[in-house]
DOMI-820159 format. One line per field, with one value per atom (N, C-alpha, C, O, CB): residue in one letter; chain; atom name; x, y, z. Coordinates in Angstrom, 3 decimals. Glycine has a CB too. Example, Ala and Ser with C-alpha at 12.3 -4.5 7.8 and 13.67 -1.06 7.14 Angstrom:
<sites>
code: A|A|A|A|A|S|S|S|S|S;
unit: A|A|A|A|A|A|A|A|A|A;
site: N|CA|C|O|CB|N|CA|C|O|CB;
x: 13.190|12.300|13.200|14.236|11.308|12.850|13.670|12.900|13.409|14.084;
y: -5.690|-4.500|-3.300|-3.319|-4.473|-2.250|-1.060|0.030|1.138|-0.598;
z: 7.800|7.800|7.800|8.465|9.046|7.080|7.140|7.870|8.039|5.725;
</sites>
This chain:
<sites>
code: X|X|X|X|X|X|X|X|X|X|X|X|X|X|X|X|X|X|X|X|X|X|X|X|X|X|X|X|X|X|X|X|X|X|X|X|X|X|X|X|X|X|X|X|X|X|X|X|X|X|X|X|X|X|X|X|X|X|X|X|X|X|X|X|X|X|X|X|X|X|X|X|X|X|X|X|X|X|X|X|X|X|X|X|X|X|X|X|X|X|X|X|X|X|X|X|X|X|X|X|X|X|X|X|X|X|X|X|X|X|X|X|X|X|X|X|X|X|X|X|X|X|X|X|X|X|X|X|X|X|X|X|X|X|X|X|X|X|X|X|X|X|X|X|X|X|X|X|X|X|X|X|X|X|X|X|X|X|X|X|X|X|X|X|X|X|X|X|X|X|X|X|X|X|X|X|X|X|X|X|X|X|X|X|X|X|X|X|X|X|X|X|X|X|X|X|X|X|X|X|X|X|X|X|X|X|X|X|X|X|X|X|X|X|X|X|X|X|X|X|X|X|X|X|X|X|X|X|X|X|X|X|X|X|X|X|X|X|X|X|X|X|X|X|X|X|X|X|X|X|X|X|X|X|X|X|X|X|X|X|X|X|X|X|X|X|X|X|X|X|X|X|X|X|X|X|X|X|X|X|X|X|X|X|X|X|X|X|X|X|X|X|X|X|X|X|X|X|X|X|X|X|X|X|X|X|X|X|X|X|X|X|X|X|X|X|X|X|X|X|X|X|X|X|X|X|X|X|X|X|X|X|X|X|X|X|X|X|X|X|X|X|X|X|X|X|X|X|X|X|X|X|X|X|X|X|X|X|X|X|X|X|X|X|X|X|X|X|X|X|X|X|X|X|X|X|X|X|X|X|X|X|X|X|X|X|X|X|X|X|X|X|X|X|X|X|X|X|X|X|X|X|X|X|X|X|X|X|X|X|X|X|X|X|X|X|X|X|X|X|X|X|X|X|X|X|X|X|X|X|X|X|X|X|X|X|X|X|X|X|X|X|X|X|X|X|X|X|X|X|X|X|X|X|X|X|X|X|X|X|X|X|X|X|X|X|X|X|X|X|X|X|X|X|X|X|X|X|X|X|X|X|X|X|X|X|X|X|X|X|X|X|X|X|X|X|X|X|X|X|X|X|X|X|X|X|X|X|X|X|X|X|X|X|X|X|X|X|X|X|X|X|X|X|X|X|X|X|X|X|X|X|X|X|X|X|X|X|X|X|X|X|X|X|X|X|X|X|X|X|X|X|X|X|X|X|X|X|X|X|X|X|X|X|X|X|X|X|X|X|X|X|X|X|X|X|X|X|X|X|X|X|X|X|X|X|X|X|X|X|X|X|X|X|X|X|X|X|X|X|X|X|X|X|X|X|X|X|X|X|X|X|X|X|X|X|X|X|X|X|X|X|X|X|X|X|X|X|X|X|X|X|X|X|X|X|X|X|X|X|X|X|X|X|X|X|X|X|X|X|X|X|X|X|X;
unit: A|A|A|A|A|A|A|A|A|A|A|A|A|A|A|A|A|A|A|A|A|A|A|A|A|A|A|A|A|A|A|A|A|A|A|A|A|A|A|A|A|A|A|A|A|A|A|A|A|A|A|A|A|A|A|A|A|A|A|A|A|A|A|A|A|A|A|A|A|A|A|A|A|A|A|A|A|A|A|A|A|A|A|A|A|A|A|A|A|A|A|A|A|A|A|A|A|A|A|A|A|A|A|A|A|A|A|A|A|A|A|A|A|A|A|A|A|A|A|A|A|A|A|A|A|A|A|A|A|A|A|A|A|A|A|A|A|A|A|A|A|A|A|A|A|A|A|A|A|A|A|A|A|A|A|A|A|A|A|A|A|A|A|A|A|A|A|A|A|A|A|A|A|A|A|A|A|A|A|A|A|A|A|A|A|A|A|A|A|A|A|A|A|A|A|A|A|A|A|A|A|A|A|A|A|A|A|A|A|A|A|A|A|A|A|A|A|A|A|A|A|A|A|A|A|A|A|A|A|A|A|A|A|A|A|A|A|A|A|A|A|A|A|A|A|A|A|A|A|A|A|A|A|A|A|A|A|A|A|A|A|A|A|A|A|A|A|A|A|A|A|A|A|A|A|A|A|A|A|A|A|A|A|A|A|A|A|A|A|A|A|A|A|A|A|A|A|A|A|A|A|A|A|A|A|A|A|A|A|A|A|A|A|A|A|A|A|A|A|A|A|A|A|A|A|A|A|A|A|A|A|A|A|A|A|A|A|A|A|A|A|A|A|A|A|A|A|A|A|A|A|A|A|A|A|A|A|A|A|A|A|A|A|A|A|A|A|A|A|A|A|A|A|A|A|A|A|A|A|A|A|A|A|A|A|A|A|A|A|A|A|A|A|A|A|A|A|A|A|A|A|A|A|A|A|A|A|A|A|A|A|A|A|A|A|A|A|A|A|A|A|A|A|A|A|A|A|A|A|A|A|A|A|A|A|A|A|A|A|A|A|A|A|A|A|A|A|A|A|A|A|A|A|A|A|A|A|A|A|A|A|A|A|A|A|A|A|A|A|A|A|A|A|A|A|A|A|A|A|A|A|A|A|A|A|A|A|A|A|A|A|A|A|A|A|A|A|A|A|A|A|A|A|A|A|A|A|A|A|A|A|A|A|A|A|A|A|A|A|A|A|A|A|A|A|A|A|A|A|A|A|A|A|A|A|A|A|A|A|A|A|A|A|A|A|A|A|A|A|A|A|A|A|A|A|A|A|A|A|A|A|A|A|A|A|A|A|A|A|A|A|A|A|A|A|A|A|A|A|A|A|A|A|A|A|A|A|A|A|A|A|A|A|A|A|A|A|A|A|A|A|A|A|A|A|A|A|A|A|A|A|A|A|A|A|A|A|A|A|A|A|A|A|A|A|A|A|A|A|A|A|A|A|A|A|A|A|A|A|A|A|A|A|A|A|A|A|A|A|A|A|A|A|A|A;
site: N|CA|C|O|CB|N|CA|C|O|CB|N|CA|C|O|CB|N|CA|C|O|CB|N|CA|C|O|CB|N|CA|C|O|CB|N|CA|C|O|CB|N|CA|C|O|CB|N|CA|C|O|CB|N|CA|C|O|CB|N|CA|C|O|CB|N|CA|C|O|CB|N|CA|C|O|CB|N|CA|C|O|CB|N|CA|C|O|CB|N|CA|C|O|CB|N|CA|C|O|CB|N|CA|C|O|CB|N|CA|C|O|CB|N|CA|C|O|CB|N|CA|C|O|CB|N|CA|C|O|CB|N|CA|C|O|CB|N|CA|C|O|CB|N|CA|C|O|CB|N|CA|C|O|CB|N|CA|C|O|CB|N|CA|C|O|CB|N|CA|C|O|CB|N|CA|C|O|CB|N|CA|C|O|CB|N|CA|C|O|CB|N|CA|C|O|CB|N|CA|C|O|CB|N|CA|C|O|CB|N|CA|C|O|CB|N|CA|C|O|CB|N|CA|C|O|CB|N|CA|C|O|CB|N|CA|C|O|CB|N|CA|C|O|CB|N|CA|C|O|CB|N|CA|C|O|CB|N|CA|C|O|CB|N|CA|C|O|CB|N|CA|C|O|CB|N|CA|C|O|CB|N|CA|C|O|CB|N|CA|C|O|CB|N|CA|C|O|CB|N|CA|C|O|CB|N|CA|C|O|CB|N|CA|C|O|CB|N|CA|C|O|CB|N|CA|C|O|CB|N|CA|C|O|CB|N|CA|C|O|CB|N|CA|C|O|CB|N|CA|C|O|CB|N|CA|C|O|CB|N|CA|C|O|CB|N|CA|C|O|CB|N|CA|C|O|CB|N|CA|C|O|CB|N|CA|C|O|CB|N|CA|C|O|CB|N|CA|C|O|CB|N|CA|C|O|CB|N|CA|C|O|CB|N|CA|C|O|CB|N|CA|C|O|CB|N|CA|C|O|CB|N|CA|C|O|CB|N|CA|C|O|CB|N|CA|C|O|CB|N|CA|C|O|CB|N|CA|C|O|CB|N|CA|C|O|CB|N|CA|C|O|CB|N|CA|C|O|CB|N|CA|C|O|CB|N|CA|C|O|CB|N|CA|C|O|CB|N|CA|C|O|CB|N|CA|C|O|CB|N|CA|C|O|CB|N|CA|C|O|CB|N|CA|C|O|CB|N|CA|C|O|CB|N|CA|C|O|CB|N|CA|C|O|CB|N|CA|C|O|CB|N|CA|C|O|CB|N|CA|C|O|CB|N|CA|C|O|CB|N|CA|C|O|CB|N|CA|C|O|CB|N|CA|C|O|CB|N|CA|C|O|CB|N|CA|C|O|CB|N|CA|C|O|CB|N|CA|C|O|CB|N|CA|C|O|CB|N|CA|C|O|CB|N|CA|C|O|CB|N|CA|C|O|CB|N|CA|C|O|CB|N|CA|C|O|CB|N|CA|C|O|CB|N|CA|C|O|CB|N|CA|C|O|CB|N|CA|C|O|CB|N|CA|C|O|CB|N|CA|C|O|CB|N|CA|C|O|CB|N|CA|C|O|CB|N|CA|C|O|CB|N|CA|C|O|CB|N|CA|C|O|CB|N|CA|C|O|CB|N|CA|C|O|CB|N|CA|C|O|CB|N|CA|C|O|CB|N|CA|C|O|CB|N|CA|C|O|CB|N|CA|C|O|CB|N|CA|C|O|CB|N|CA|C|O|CB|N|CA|C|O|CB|N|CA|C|O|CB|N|CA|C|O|CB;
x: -31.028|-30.927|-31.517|-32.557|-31.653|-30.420|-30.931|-31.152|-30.257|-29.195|-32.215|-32.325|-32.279|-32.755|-33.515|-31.666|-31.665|-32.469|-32.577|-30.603|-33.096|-34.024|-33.094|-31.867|-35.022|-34.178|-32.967|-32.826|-31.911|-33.475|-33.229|-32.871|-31.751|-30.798|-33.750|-31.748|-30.456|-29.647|-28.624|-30.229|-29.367|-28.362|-27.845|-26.871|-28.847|-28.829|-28.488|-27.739|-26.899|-29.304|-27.992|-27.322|-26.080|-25.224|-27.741|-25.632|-23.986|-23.412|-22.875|-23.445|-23.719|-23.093|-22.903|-22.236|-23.572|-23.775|-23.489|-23.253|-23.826|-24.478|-22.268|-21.358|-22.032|-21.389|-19.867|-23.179|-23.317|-23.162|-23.560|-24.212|-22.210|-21.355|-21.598|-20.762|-21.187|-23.042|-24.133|-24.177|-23.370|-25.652|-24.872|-25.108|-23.981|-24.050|-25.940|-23.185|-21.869|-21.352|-21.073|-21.111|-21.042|-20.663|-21.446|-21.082|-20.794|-22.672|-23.659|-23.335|-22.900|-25.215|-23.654|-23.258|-21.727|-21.597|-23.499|-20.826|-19.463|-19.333|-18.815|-18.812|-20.153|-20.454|-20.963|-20.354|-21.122|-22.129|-22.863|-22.186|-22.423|-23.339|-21.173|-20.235|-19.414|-19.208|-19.885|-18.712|-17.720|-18.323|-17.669|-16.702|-19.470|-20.054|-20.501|-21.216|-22.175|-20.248|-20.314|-22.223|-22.975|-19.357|-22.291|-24.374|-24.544|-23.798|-25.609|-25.966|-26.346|-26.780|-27.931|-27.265|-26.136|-26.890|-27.696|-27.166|-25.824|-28.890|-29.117|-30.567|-31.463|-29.309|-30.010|-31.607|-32.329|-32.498|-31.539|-32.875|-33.960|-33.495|-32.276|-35.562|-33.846|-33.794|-34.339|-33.909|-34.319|-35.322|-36.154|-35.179|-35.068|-37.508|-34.561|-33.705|-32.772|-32.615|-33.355|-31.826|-30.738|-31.484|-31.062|-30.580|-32.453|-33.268|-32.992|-32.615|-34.514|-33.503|-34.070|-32.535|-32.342|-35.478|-31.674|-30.057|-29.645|-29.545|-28.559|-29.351|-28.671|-29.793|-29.206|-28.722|-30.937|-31.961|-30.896|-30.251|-34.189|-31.150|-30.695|-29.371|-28.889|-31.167|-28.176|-26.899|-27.050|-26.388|-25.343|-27.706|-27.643|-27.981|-27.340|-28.822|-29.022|-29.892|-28.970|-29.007|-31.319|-28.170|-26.871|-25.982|-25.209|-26.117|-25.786|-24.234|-23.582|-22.630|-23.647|-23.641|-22.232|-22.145|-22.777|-22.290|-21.027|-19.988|-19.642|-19.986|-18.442|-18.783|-18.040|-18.800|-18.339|-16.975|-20.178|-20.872|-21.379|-21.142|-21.971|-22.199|-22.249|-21.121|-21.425|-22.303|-20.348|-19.218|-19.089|-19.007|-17.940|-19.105|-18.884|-19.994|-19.732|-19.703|-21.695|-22.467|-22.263|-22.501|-22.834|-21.716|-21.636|-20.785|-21.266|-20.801|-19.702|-18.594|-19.436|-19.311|-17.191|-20.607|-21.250|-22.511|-23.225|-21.315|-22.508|-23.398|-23.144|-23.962|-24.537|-21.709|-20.944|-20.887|-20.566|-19.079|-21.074|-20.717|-22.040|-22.426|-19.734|-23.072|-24.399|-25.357|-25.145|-25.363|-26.187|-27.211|-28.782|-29.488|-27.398|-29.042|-29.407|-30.870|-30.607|-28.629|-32.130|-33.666|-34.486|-34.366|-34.424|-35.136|-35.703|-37.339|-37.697|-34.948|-38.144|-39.662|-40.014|-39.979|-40.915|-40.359|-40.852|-42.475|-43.083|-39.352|-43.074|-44.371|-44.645|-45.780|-44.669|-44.065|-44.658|-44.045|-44.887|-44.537|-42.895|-43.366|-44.633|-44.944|-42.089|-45.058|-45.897|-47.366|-48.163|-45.685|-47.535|-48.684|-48.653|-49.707|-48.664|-47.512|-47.268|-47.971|-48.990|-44.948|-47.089|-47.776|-48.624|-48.838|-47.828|-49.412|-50.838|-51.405|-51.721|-51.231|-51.701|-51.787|-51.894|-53.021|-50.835|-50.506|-49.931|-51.076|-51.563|-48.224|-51.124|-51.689|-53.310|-53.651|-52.003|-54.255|-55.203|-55.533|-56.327|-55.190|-55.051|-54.985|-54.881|-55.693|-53.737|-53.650|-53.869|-55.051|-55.895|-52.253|-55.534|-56.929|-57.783|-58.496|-57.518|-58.006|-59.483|-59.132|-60.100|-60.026|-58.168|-57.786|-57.168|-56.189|-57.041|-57.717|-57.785|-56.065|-55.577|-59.120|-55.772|-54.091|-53.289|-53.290|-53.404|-52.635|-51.891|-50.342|-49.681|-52.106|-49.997|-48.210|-47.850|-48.468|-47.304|-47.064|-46.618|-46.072|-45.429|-45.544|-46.350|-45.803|-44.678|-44.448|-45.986|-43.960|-42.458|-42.052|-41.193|-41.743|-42.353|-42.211|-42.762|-42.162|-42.710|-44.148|-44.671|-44.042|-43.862|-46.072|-43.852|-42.998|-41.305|-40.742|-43.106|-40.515|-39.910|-40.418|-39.660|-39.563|-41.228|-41.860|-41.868|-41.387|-44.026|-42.623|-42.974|-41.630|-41.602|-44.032|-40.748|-39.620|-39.074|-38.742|-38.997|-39.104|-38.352|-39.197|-38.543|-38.298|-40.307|-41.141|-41.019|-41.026|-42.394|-40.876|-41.100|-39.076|-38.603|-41.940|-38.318|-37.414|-37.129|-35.989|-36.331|-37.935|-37.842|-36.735|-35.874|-37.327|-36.768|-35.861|-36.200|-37.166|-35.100|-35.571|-35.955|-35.550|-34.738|-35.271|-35.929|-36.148|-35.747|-36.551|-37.569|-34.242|-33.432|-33.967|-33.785|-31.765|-34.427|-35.336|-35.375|-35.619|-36.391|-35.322|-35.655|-37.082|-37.528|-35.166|-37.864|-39.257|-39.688|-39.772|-39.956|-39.920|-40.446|-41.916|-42.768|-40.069|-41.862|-43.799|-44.263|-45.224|-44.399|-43.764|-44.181|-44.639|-45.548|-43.320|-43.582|-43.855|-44.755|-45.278|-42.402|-44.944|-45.409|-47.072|-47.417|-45.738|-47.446|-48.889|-48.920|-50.004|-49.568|-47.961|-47.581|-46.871|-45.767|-46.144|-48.204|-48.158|-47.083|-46.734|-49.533|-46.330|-45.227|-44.010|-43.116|-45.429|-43.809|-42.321|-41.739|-42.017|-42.492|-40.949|-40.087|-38.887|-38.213|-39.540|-38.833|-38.201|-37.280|-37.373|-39.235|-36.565|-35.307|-34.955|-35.214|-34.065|-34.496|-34.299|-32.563|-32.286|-36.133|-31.919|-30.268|-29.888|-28.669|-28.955|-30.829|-30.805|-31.316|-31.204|-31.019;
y: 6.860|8.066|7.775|7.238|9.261|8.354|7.683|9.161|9.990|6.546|9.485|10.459|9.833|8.712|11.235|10.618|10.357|10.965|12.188|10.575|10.138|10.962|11.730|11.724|9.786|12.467|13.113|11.948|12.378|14.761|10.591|9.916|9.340|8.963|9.279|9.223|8.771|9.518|8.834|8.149|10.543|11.597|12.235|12.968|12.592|11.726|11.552|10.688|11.063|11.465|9.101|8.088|8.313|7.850|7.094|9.229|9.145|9.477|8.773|10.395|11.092|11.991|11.934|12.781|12.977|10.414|10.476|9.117|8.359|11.030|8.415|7.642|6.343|5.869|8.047|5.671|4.679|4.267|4.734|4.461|2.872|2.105|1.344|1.114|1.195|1.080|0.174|1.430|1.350|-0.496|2.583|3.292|4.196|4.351|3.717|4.676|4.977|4.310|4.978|4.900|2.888|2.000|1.947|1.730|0.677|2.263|2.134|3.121|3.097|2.216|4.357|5.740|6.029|6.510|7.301|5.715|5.364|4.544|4.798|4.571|3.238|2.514|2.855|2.524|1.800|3.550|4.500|5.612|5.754|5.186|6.344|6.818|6.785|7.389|6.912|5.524|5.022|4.058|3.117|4.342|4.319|2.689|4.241|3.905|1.061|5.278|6.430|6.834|7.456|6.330|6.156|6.666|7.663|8.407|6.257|8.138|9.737|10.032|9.667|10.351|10.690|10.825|12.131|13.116|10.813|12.286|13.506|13.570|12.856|14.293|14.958|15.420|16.143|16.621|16.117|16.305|17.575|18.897|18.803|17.425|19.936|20.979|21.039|21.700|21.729|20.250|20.068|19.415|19.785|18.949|18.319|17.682|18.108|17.854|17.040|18.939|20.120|20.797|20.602|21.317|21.480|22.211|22.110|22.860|21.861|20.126|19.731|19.204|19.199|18.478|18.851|18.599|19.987|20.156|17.626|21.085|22.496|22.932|22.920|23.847|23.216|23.738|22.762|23.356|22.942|21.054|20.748|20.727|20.505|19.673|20.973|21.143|22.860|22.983|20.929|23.915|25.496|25.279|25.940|26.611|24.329|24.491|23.874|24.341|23.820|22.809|22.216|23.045|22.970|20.901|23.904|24.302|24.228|24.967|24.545|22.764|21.915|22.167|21.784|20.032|23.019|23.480|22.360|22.044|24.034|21.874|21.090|19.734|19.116|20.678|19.494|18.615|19.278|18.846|17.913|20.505|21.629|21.932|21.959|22.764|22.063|22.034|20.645|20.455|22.187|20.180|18.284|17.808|17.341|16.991|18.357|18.729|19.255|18.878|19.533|20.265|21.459|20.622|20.513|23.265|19.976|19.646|18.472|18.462|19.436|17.034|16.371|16.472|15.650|15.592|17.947|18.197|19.394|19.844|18.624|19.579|19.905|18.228|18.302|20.747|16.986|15.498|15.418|14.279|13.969|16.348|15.603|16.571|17.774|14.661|16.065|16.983|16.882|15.895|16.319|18.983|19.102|19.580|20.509|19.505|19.222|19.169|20.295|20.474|17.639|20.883|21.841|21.768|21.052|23.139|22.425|22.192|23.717|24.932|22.282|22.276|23.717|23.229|22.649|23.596|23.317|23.679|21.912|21.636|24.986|20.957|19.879|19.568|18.828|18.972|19.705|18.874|19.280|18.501|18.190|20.527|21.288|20.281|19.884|23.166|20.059|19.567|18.025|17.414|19.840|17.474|15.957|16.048|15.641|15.417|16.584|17.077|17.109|16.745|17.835|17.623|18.370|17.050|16.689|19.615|16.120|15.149|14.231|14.037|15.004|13.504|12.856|13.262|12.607|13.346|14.694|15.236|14.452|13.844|17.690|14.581|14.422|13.071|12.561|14.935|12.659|10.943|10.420|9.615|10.299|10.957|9.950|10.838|10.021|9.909|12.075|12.380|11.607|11.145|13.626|11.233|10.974|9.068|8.309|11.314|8.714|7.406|7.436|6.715|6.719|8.416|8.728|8.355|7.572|7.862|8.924|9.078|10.305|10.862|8.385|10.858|11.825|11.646|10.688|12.260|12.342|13.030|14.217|15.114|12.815|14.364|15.968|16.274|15.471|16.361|17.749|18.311|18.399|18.301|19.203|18.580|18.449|16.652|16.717|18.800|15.721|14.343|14.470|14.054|13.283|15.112|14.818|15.520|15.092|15.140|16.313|17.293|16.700|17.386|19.129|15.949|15.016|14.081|13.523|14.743|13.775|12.285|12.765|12.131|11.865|14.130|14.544|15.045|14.953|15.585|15.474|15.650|14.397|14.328|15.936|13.575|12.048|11.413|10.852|10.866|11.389|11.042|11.814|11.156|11.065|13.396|13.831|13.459|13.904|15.832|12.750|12.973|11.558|11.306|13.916|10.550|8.785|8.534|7.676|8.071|9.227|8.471|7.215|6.492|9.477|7.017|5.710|6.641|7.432|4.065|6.829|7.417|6.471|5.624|7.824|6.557|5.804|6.140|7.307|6.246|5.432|5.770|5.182|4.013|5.506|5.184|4.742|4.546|3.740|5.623|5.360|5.307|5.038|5.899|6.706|3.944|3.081|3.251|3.512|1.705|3.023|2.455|4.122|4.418|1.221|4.985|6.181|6.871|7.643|6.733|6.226|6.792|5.845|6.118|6.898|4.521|3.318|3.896|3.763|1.914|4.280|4.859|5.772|6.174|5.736|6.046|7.311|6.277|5.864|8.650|6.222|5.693|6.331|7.474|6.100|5.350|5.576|5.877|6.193|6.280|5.811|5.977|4.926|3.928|6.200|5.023|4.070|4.131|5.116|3.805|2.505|3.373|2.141|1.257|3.872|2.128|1.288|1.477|2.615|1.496|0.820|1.692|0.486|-0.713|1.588|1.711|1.070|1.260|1.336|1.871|1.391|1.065|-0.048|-0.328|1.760;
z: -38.665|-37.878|-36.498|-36.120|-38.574|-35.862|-33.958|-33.279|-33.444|-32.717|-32.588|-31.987|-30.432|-30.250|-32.501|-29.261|-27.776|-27.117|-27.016|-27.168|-26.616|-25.406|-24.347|-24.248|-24.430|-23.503|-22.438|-21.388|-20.686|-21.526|-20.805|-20.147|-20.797|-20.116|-19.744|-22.067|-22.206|-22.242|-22.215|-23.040|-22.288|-22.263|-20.983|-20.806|-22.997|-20.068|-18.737|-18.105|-17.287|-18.228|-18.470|-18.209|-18.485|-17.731|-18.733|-19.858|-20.614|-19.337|-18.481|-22.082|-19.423|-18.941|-17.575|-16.981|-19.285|-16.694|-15.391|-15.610|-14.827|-14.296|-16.831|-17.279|-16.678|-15.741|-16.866|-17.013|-17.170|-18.503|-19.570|-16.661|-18.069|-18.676|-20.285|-21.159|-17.664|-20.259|-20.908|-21.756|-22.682|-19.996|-21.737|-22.388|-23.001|-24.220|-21.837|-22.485|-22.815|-23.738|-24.734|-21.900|-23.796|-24.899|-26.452|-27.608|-24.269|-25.791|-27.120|-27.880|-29.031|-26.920|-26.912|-28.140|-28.846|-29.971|-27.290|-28.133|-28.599|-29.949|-31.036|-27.509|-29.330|-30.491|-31.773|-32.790|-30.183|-31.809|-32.380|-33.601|-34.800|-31.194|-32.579|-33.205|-34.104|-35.157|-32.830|-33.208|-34.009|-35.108|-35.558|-33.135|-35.468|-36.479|-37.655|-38.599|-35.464|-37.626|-38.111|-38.225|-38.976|-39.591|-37.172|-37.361|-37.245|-36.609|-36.372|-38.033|-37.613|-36.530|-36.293|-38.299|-35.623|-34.223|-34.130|-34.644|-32.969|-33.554|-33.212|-32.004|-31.555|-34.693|-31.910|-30.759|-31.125|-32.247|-29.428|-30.103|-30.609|-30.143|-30.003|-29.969|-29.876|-29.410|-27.985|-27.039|-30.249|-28.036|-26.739|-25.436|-24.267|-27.127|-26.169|-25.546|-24.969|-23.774|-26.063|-25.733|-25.612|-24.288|-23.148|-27.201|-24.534|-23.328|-22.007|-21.107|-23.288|-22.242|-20.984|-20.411|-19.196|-21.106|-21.168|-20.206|-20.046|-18.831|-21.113|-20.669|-20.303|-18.921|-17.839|-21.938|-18.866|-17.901|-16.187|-15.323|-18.538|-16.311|-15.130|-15.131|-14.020|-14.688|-16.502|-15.682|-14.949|-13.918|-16.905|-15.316|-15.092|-13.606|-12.788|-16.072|-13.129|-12.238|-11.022|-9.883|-12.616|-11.393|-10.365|-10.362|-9.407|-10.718|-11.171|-11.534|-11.713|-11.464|-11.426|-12.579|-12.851|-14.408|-15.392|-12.414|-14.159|-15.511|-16.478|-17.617|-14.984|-15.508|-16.278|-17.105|-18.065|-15.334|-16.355|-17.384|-18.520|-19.648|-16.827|-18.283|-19.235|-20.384|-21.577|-18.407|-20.108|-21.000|-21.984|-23.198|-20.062|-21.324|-21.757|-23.263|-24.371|-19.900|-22.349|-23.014|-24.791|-25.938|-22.151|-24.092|-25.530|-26.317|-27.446|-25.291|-26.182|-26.803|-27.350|-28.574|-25.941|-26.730|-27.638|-28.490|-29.065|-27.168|-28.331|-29.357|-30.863|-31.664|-28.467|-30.739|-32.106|-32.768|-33.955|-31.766|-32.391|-33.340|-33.319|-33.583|-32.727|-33.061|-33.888|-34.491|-34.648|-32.868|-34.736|-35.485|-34.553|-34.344|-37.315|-33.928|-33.447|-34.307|-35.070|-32.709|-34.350|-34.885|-34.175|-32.963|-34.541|-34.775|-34.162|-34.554|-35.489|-34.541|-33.907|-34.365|-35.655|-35.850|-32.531|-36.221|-37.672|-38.257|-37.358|-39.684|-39.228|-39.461|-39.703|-39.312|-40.856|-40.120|-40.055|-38.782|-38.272|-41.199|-37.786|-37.219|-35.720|-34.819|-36.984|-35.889|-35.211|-35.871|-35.020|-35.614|-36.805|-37.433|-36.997|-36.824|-39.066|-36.841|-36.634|-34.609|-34.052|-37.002|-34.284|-32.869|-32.359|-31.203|-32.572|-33.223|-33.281|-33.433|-32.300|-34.577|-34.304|-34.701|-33.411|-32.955|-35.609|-32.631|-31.754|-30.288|-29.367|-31.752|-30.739|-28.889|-28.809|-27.794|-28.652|-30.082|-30.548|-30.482|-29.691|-31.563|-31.127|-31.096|-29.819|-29.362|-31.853|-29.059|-27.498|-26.998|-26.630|-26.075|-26.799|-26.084|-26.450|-25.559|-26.260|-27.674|-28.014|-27.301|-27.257|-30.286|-26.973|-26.482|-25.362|-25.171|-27.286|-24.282|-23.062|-22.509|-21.694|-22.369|-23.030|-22.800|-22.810|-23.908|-23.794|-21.930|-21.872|-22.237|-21.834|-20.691|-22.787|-22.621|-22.553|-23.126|-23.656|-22.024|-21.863|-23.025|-23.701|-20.713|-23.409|-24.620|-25.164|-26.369|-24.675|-24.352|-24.479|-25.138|-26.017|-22.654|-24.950|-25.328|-26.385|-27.376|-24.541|-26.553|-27.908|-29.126|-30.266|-27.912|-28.762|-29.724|-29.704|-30.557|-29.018|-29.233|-29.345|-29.958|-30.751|-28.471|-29.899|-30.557|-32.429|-33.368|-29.735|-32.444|-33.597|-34.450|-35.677|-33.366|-33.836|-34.093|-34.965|-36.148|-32.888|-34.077|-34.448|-35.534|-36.413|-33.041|-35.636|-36.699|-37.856|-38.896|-36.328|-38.002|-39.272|-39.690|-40.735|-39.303|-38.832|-39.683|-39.854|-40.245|-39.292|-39.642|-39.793|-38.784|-38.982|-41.550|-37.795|-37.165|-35.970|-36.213|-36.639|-34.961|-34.038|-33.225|-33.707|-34.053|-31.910|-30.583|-29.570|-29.181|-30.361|-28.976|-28.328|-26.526|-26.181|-28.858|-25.723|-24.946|-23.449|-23.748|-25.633|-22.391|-21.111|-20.907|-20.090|-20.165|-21.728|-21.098|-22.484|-23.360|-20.196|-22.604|-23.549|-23.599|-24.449|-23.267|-22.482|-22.247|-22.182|-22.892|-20.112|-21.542|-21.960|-23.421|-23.727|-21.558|-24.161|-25.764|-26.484|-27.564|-26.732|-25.727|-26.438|-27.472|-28.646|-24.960|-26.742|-27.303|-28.555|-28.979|-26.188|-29.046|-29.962|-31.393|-31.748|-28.957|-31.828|-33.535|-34.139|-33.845|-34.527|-35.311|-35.949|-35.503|-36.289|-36.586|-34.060|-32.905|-32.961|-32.296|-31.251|-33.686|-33.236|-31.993|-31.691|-34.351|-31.259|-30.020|-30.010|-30.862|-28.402|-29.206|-28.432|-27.142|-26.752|-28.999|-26.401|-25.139|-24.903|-24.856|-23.529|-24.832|-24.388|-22.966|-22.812|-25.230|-21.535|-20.622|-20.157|-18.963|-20.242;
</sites>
């Protein structure tokens, strides 16, 4: 199970080539793809904010082929967990990532990623990065 960060879901949709191929690939190799909710968020918020429809649209249409994750009571506790651990090891992330992170962890998945070194600190993430 492959979950996408929103950098990668950025790269698709503004059709770099490398990444485009992967998820195609992805697809077509019949993998489970999915996001988070958070993720969903954070691409709908900047297509609303450009006004570009038609990526919006595009959007909607690749996220009926996957399976979209939402935050529920473990992965709020996994979170909770994640936020704690990097404070006490003088490290920050923003909430929104961590709760992505926790997302991707309570469901074993691997967290497909641009910012590698960003998530790097966050025990049990597994990551990849196809940029």
């Amino acid at each position: 199970m492959i979950f996408f960060d929103t950098n990668i879901l950025s790269y698709y949709f503004n059709g770099n080539i490398k990444v485009k191929e992967k998820i195609v690939e992805s697809l077509s190799n019949k993998e489970i793809i999915c996001l988070t909710a958070i993720n969903v968020y954070e691409i709908l918020k900047g297509f609303r904010w450009r006004e570009n429809k038609r990526k919006e649209e595009l959007f909607k249409d690749f996220i009926k082929k996957v399976t979209v994750y939402t935050v529920d009571d473990e992965v709020v506790n996994i979170a909770s967990d994640i936020y704690a651990d990097l404070r006490k090891n003088g490290k920050t992330v923003g909430d929104a990532d961590i709760l992505i992170a926790a997302i991707v962890i309570s469901n074993n998945g691997a967290l497909i990623t641009n910012n590698v070194k960003h998530y790097a600190d966050i025990k049990q993430l597994e990551l990849n990065n196809w940029a």
